[in-house]
N, C-alpha and C positions, 0 to 999 in steps of 0.2 A: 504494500500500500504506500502509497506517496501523499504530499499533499502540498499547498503552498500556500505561504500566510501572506496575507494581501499587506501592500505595500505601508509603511509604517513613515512617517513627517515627522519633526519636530522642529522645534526652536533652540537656540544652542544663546547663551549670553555670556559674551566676554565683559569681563566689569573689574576696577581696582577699587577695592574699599576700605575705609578708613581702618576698619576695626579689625583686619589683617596685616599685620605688620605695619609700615610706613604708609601705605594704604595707596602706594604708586611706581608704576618703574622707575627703574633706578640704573646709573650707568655711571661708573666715575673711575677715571685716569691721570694719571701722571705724566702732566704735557711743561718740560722747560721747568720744573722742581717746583709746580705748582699743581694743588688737587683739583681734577676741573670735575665736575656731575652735571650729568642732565638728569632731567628726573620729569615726570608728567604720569596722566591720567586720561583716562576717557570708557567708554561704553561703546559697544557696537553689539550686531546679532550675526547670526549665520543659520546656513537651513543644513538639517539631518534626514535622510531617507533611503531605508533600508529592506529588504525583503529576505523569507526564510521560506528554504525549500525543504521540506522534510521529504527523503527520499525513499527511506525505510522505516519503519516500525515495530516496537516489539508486540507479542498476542494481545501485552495488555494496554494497545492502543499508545503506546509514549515513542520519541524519537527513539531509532538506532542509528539513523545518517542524517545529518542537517548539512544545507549547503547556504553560507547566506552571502548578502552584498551589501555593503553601505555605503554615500556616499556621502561627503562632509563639503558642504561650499567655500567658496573661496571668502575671505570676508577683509574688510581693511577696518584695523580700528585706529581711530584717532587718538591721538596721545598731545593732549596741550598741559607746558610746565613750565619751568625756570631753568636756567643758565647760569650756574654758578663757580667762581674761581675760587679757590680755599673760604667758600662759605658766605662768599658777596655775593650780592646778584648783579649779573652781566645784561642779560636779558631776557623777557619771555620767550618760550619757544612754542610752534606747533608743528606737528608731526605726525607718521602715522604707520603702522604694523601693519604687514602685509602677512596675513595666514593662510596658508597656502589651499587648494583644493587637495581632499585626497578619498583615495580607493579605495576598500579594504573587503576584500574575500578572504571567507573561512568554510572551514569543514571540518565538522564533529562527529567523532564514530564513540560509540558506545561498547566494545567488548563483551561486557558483562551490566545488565540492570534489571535487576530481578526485585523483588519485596525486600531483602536485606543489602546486596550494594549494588551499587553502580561504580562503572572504571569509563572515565571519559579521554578521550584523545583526540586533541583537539590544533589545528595546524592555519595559521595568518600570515594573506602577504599583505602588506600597506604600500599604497605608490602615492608618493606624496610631491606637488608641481612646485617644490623648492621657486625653480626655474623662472616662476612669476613674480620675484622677489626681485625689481630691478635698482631699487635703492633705498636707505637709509638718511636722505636728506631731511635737515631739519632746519625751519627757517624761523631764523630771531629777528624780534620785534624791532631793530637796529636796521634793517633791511638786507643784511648777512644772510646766506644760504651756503653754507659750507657743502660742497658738491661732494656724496658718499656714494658712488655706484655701486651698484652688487652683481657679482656674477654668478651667483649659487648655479648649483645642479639638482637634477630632480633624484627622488632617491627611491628605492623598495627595502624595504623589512621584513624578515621574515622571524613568527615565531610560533614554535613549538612546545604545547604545554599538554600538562596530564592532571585528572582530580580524581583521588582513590575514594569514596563516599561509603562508609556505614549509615545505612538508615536508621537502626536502632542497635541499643545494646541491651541485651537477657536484663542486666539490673537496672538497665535504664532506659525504659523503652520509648521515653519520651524525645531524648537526644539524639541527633546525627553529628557524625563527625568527619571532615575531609581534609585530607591532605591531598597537597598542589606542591609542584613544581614543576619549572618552565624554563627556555632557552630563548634568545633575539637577540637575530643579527640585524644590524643597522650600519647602513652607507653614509659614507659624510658628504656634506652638502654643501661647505664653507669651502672657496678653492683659497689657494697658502694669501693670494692678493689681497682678504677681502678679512681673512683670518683674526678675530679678534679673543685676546685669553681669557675674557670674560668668562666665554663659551668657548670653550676648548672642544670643537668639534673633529670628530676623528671615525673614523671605523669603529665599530664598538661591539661587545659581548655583554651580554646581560643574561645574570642568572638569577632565577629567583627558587626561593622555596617560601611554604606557605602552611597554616595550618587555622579550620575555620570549626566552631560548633555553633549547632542551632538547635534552639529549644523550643520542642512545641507544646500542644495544649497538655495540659496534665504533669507538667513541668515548673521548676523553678529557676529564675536567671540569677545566677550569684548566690542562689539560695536565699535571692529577696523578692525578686516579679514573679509574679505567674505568668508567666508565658504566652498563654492562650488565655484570652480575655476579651469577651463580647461586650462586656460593659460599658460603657461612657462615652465620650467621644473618643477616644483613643483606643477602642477596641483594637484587636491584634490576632494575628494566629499565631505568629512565633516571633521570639525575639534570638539573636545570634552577636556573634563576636568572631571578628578574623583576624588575623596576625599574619602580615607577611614581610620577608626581608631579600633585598635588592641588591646584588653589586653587580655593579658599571663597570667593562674593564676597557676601558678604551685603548686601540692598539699605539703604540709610541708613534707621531708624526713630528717629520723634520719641516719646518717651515722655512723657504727661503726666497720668497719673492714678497714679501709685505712692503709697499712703500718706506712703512717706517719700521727702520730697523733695528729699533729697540722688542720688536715683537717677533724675528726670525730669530729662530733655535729652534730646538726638539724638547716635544712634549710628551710628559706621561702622565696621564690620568688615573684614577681610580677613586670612582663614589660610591659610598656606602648607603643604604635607604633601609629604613624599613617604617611599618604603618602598625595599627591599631585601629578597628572600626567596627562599632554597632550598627546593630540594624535589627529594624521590625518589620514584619509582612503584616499587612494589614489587608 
């Protein structure tokens, strides 16, 4: 049996807000033994639209193959701020980020999903149009437009991951419990011209591992919620908790054509990540 889930929209909102951090981008360098930052804000939207093809099926009606597609629009956000040299203000600026359009196919095989587990296996390419990024220019209230051409390349990602799933356990039949881990590769998109260390863009490896439980009705969360909770306005069917941890291992790149040549050498990278995050099914 097959089947195909009709085609799914959304709205996507890029926004900087106060009550996260400095509440704005932020950029700042070391130009002639003086700190220079640019810094700004702004809002824009972007469109989401996606479809899934469920190829196969198990008897009891649930995926064994999904094929899906998304695609993410191109969007330009506006970025107006200030111009400052060791913490004067030079001038206003406006400006604006160019996010690229991008791709992304996957496919989901199921091995094993019966009443007690499920084993997912799960394979993403992303093609993302770097390529439409053709500059960086930012123009000050002074009548200054410091000319930043870009010459990015377009890129593909490829990642491979897996989720081992217990749906229940004998003394606790109310909890499922999954373990995840996963592999991505990623193309670099900054050529050595355009290269800045901020973002130290490179070839890159990324490994994650991960582990998540969810609790459903007839269950305790922390051994303080009930879980499953039809009451109030916050009714629920389960409440969960994930954990996952990330390293970046970016391959060493030599840079040697940057105009300014306090930014040619070779780089090594390596960042560390990892998350905590609840969540409720309602």
């Amino acid at each position: 049996m097959s089947s195909i889930h009709p085609h799914e929209s959304a709205l996507s909102l890029f926004i900087f807000v106060p009550f996260l951090g400095e509440g704005h981008l932020e950029q700042q360098s070391v130009q002639g033994g003086s700190t220079v930052e640019l810094n700004g804000k702004g809002t824009t939207a972007g469109l989401n639209a996606s479809v899934l093809y469920t190829l196969l099926k198990t008897d009891e009606g649930k995926p064994r193959l999904n094929l899906a597609f998304i695609w993410r629009s191109q969007v330009v956000l506006p970025v107006d701020g200030v111009f400052l040299r060791d913490g004067a203000l030079v001038a206003n600026t406006s400006s604006s980020i160019r996010l690229p359009e991008i791709y992304t196919w996957g496919a989901a095989f199921w091995p094993i999903r019966n009443a007690a587990r499920e084993w997912k296996v799960e394979i993403d390419v992303d093609y993302a149009r770097w390529a439409s990024i053709r500059d960086f220019d930012v123009h000050l209230s002074n009548g200054v437009t410091p000319a930043n051409p870009q010459q990015w390349s377009n890129t593909v990602s490829i990642g491979v991951g897996t989720e081992y799933r217990w749906l229940s356990f004998p003394s606790h039949p109310a909890w499922n419990v999954a373990l995840r881990t996963g592999y991505l590769h990623s193309q670099q998109a900054i050529p050595d011209v355009n290269y800045n260390p901020a973002a130290p863009d490179a070839r890159s490896h990324t490994l994650s591992v991960g582990v998540g439980f969810l609790c459903k009705e007839n269950g305790r969360f922390l051994g303080l919620l009930t879980c499953g909770s039809k009451a109030g306005f916050l009714g629920r069917n389960a409440l969960g908790i994930d954990m996952v941890y990330q390293a970046l291992l970016f391959e060493s790149r030599t840079v040697t054509g940057s105009p300014n040549p306090t930014v040619n050498g070779t780089y090594q990278t390596t960042t560390h990540t990892g998350s905590v995050t609840t969540r409720g099914n309602f």
